[in-house]
C-alpha positions in Angstrom: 79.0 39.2 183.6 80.2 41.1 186.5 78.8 39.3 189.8 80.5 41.0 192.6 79.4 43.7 194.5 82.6 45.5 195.4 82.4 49.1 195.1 85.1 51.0 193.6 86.5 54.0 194.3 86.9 57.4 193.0 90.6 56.8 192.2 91.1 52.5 191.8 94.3 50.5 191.7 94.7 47.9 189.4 93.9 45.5 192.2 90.3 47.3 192.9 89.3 47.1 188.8 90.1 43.4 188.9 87.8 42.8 191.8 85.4 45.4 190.5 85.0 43.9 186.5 86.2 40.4 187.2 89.1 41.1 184.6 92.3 39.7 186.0 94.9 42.0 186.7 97.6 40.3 184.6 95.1 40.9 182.0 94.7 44.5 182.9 98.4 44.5 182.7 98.5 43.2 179.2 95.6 45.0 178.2 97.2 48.5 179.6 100.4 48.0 177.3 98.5 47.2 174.0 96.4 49.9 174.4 93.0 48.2 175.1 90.8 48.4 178.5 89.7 51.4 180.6 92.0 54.2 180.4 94.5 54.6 183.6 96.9 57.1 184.8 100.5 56.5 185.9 101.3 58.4 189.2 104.4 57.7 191.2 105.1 54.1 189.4 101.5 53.4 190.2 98.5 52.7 187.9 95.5 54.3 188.6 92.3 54.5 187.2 89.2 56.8 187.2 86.4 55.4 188.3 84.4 57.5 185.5 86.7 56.1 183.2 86.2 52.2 183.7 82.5 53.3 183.7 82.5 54.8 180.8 84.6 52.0 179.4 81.8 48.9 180.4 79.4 50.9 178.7 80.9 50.9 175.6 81.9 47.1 175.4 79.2 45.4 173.1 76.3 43.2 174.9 75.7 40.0 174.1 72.2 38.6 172.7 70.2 39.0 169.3 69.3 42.6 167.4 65.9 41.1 166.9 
């Protein structure tokens, strides 16, 4: 469960997803070069990400609790 209440921006660094999903950013990191989290864009050495895109990504993870 996500408890912050940072916004993030259009266009977020690694740093701002952390703080936005709680997901470390070593984990990112990891996550990033095995092909698994919210898809990013490399742009002068940095890692960026779309907001729209980690969005998009939260909404697909599966939610915890019973199908009954």
């Amino acid at each position: 469960m996500v408890t912050t209440t940072v916004d993030l921006p259009e266009v977020a660094s690694r740093d701002a997803v952390s703080g936005f999903t709680g997901i470390s950013k070593p984990t990112l990191a990891r996550w990033a070069m095995e092909g698994k989290g919210p898809k990013f864009r490399k742009a002068g050495g940095r890692v960026l990400y779309l907001r729209q895109d980690v969005i998009a990504w939260l909404n697909s993870l599966e939610t915890g609790g019973s199908a009954d």
